[in-house]
ZAGUTI-409796 format. One record per atom (N, C-alpha, C): x, y, z; residue in one letter. Coordinates in steps of 0.05 Angstrom, whole numbers, plus 5000, padded with zeros to 4 digits. Layout:
N
XYZA/...
//
This chain:
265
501749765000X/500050005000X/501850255000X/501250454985X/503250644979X/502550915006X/503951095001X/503451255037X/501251395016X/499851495002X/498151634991X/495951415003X/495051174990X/493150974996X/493651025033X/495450885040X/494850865065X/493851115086X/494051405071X/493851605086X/490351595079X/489151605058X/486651505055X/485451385073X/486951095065X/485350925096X/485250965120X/487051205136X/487751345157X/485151505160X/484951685136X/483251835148X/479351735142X/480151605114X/476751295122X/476151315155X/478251165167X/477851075190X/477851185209X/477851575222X/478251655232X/475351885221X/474651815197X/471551965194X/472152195176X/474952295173X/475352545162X/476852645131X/476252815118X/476152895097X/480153035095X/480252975081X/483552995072X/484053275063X/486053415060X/486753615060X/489453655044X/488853665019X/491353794999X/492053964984X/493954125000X/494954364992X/496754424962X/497254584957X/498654624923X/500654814935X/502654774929X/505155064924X/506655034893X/508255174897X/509955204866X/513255094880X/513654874873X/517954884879X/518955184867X/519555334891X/521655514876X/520355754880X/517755754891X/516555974896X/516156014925X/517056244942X/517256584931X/521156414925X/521956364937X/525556214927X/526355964945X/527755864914X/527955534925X/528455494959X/529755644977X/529555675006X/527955575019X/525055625011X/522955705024X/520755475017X/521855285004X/519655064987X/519754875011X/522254685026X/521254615039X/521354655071X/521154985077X/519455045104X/516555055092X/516755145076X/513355215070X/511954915064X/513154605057X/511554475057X/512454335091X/514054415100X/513254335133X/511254435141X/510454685141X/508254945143X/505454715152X/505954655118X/503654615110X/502054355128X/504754155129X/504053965144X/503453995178X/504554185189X/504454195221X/500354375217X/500054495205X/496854595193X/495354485193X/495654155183X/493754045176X/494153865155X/496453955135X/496053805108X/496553445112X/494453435090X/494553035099X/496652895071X/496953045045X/497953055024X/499053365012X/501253304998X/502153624994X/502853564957X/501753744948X/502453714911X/504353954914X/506053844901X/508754024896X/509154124874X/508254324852X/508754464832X/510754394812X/511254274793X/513354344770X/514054594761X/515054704760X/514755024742X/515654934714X/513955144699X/513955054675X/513555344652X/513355284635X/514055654620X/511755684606X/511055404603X/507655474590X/505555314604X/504055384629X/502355224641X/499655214636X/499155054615X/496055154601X/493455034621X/493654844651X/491854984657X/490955064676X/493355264680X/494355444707X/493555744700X/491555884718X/490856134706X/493456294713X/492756604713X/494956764725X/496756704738X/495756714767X/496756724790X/498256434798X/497856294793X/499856004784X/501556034766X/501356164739X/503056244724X/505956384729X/505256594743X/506856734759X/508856594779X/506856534795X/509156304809X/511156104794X/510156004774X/511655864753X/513656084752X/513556304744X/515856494724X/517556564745X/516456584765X/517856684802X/520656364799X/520256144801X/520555974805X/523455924785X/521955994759X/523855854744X/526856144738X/525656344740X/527256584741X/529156564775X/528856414793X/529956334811X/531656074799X/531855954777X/533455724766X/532655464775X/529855474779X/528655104794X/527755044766X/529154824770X/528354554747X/527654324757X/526354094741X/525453924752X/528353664769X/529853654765X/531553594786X/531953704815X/531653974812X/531054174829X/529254064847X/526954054826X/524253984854X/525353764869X/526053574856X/526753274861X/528753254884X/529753434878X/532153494909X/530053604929X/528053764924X/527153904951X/525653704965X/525353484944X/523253344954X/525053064975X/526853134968X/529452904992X/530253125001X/529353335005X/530653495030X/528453505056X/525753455034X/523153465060X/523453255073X/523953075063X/523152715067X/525952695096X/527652915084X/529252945116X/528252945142X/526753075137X/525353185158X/522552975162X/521752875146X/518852815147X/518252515127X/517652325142X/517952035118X/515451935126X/513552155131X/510652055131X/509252145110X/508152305101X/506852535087X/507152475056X/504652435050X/505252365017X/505852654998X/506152594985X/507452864969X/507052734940X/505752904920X/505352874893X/507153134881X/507252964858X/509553234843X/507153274819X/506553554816X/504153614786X/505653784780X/505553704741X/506253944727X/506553834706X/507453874679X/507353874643X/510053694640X/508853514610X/509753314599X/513153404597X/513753634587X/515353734574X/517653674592X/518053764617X/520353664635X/521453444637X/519353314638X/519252964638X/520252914620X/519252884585X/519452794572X/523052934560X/524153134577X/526953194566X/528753074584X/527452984608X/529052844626X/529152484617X/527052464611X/526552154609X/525052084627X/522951984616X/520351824626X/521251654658X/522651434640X/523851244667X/526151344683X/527851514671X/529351674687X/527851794708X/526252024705X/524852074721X/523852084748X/522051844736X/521051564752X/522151504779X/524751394757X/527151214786X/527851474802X/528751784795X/529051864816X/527352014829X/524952024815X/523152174841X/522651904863X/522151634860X/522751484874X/523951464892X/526651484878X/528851484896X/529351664922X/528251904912X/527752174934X/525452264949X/523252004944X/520851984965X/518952164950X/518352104929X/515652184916X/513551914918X/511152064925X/509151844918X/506751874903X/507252094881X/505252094862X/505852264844X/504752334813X/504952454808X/503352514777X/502252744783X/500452884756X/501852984740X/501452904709X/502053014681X/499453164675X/500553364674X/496853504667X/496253394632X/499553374617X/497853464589X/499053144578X/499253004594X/499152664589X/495952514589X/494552594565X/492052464558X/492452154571X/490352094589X/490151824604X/490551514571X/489051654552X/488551384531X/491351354521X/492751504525X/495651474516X/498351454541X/497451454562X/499451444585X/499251214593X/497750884592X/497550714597X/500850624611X/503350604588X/506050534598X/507650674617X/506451034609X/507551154625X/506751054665X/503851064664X/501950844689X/503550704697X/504450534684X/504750194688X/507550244696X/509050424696X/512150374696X/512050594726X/511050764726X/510150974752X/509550734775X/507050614767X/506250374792X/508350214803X/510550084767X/512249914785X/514649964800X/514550304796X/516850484815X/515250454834X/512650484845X/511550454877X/510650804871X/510450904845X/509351174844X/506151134837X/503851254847X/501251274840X/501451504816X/500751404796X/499151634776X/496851784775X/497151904774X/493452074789X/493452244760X/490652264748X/489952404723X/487552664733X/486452804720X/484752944719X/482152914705X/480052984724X/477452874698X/475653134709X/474053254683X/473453544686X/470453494685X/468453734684X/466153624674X/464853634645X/466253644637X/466653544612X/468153324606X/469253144614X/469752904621X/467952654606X/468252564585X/467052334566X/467152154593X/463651964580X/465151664605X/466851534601X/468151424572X/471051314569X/472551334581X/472751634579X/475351844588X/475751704614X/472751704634X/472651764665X/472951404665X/471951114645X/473450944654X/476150854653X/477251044632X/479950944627X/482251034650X/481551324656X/482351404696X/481951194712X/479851124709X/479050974728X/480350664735X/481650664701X/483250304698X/485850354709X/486850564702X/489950574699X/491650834720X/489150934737X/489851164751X/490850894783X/491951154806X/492351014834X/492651254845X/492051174868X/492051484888X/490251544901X/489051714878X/486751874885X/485752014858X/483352044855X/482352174825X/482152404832X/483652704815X/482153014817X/480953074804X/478853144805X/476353304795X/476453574800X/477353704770X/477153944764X/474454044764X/473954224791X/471154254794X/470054564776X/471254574759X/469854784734X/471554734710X/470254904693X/471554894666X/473355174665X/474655124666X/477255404666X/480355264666X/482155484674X/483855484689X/483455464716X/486255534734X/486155464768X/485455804769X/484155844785X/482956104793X/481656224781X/480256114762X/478956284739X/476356314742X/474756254760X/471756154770X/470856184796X/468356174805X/467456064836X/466455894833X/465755704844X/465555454847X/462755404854X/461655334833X/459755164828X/457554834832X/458154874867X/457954624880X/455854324875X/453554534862X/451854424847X/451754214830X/453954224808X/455554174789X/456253914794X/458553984824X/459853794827X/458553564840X/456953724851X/455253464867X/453653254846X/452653314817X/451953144802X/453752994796X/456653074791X/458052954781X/459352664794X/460152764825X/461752614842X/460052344840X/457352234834X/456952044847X/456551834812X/457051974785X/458151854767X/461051804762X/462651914783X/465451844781X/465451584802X/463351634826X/464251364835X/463551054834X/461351064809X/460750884803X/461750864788X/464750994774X/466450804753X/469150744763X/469350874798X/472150804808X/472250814835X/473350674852X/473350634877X/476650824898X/477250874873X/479551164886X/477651354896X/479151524924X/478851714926X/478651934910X/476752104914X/475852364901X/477052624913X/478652684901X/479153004909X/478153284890X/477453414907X/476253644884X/477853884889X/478954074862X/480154334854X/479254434843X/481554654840X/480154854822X/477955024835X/478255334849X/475855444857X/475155404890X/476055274903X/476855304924X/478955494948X/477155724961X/478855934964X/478956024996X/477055795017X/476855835046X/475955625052X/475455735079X/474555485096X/470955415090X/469855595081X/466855515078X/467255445054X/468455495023X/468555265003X/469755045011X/471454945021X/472254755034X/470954555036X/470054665073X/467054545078X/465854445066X/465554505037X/461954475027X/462254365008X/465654204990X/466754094986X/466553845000X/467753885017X/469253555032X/465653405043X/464453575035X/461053325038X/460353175017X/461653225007X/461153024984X/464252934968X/466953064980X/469152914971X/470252744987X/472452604983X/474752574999X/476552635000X/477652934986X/479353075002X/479053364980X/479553604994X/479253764977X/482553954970X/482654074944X/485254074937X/485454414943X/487454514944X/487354824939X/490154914940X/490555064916X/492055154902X/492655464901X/491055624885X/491055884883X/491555994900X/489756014915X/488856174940X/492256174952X/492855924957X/495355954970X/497256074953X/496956044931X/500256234921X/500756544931X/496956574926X/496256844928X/498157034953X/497356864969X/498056934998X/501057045002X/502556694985X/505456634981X/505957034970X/504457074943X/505557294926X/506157554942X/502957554957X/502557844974X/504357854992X/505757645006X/507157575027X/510057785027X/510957585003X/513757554992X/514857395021X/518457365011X/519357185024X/519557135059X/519357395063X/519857455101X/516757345110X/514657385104X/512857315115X/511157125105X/511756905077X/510556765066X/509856495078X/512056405104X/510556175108X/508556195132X/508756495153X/507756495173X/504456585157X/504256735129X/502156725128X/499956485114X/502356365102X/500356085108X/499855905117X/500555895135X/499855765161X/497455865163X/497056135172X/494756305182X/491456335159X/493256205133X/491156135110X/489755825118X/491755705126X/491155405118X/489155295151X/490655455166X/489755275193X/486455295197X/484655595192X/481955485188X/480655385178X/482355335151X/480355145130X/480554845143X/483254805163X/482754515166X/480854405188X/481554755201X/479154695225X/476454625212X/475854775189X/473254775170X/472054505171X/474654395165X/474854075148X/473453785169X/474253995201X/474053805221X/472353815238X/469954055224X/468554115249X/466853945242X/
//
């Protein structure tokens, strides 16, 4: 059972809804990536997605964007992340940690290269946003037999194919992009999702996490009644941006800790 699954079954069995945060590697500077995902974890976080930066993030609005350009104008590359992510694991060999971000890094590093070393440096998942599921099947299969979960995205616009072929070849946890946009591009439309969530789970028995549009503790809330864990991204860079570096991780802390209280009341 991988620490992503087993953190699932942790919180199954304890009644409560999961909590996964988004930052950017490299944003506000590489320094600051892993206090800020300690931050995140002493807060509350039950899973932490770790940002790729990337120069074209198609489906990252602004304010993720930015962080991308913050990131990579700081010189983080995807080796980069890969180190921060065995510098957390120093500190911390509980906490699942997904790495999200675009084919392009990957595919100049090498697929199975990759692989073996986010492995190697305590990754346990990781999203290709623009790796179409009907064609990532090997990419899957070679992630699983590193002991990495592949986690895909399914929108609502989402074909049922689409949502069984996630459903064959995904591990982890499924995200559901809960609008049609970019990340911050919308409010969130709970309605929506609530039709949706209960045709995703009759084609898969992963956990459900929902993004995208999530920006406090009362979206949250009103989320995690119908997910199993809710994701949030924006909101926090936001914080990260207004911050800058002297005060970026104490203010998110001060972002994150009501929403988990949200999560738990």
């Amino acid at each position: 059972m991988s620490r992503i699954q087993s953190r699932f079954a942790s919180l199954r069995k304890q009644g409560r809804k999961g909590l996964i945060p988004y930052i950017t590697a490299g944003d506000p500077t590489p320094a600051l990536t892993v206090p800020l995902m300690q931050a995140l974890v002493e807060v509350g976080a039950d899973i932490l997605e770790l940002g790729v930066p990337f120069s074209d993030p198609m489906a990252d609005g602004p304010v993720n964007q930015r962080s991308s350009e913050r990131a990579l104008a700081n010189g983080v590359g995807l080796a980069d992340v890969i180190g921060m992510v065995r510098g957390f694991r120093d500190h911390d060999a509980e906490t699942p940690v997904v790495l999200m971000g675009y084919a392009n890094p990957i595919e100049a590093m090498g697929g199975e290269k990759f692989l073996a070393a986010a492995a190697s440096a305590g990754v346990d998942g990781v999203i290709v946003v623009d790796y179409p599921p009907e064609e990532a099947a090997p990419f899957a299969a070679l992630a699983k037999s590193g002991g990495i979960d592949p986690i895909f995205l399914l929108a609502p616009t989402s074909t049922p194919d689409r949502i069984q072929e996630v459903a064959r070849i995904g591990a982890g946890y499924l995200y559901y992009v809960s609008l049609k946009g970019v990340t911050g591009a919308a409010s969130l439309d709970l309605t929506d999702v609530a039709k949706r969530i209960p045709l995703l789970r009759a084609a898969t028995q992963l956990p459900i996490g929902v993004g995208f549009g999530i920006r406090d503790a009362q979206s949250a809330r009103r989320v995690a009644e119908i997910a199993d864990a809710v994701v949030i991204g924006s909101r926090i860079i936001q914080e990260i941006e207004a911050a800058g570096p002297e005060q970026a991780v104490a203010r998110v802390r001060d972002l994150i800790r009501p929403i988990r209280a949200a999560l738990d009341a």
